[in-house]
N, C-alpha and C positions, 0 to 999 in steps of 0.2 A: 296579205301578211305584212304587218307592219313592225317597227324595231322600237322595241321597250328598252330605256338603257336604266341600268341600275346601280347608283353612285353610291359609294360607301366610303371610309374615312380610308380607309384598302388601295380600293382601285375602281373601277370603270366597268361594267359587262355590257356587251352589248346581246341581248336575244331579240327571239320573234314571239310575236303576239299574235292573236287572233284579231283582227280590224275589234269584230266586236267586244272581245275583252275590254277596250277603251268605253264603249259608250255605257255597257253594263254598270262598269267602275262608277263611271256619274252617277248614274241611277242608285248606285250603292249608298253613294256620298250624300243625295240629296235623301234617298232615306232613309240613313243614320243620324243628318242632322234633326230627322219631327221624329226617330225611334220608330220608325214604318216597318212592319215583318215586308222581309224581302229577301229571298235568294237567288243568287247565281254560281255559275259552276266555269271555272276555267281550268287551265294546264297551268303550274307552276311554272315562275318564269326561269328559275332557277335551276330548278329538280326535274330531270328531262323521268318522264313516266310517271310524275304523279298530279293527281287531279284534287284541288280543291272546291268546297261546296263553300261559300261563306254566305252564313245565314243571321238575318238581326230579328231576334225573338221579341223584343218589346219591352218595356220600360217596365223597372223594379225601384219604386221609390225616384230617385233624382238621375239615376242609373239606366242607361240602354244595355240590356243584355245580348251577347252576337256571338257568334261561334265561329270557325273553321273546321272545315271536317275534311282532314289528308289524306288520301287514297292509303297509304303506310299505317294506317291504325291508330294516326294521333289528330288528336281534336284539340285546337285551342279555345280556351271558353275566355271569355272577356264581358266586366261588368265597367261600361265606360262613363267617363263623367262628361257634362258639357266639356269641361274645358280641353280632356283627350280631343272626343269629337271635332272641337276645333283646330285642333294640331291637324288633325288626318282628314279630313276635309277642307283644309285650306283653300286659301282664293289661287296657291299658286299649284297647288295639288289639281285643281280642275287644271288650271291653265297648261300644266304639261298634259294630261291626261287628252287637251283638246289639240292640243300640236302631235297626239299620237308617240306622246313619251312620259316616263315615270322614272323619278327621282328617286332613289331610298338613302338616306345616310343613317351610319349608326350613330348620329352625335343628333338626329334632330330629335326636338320634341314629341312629335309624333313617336320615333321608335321610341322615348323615353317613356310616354306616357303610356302608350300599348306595354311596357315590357310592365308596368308597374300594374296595369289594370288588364292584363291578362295573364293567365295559366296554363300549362300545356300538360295532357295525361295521357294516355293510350289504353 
């Protein structure tokens, strides 16, 4: 078990991860950047008891389709652009991911662009 920390404009959290939650993350990133269907299933790092599925369905037009699917009965669907996927896949996004840590702020681009090219329903 390794410590995922989660930065925000807020404050700091520190949780625990599953080791593998890290390496899956990569495997996510690298294919969301070719729109590769691919899924994996971790524990919220946030939300103690709930389990998400995050799945990338494949390309619609210029668009990566991908979902999360929350134990709680809510799905976020997201149609992403290159230039989102570049936000959240970043070089410095592997980089903590390889040091066995994860960044989130609500001010970066990444969450600006997810909140823009995603929806959430239940």
């Amino acid at each position: 078990m390794k410590k995922l920390v989660l930065i925000t404009s807020l404050f700091t959290l520190q949780v625990h991860a599953k080791e593998d939650f890290f390496s899956a993350t990569i495997k996510y990133f690298d294919k969301l950047k070719k729109c590769e269907k691919f899924e994996y299933q971790y524990d919220h790092p946030l939300i103690k008891g709930m389990t998400v599925t995050s799945r990338i369905l494949g390309k619609n037009g210029q668009h990566c389709l991908a979902e999360n699917i929350m134990s709680k009965n809510l799905i976020m669907k997201c149609k992403f652009s290159q230039e989102c996927i570049g936000h959240i896949a970043s070089p410095k996004a592997y980089e903590d991911l390889r040091k066995r840590t994860v960044s989130f702020s609500l001010s970066s681009e990444a969450t600006k662009c997810s909140t823009k090219e995603c929806s959430m329903s239940k």
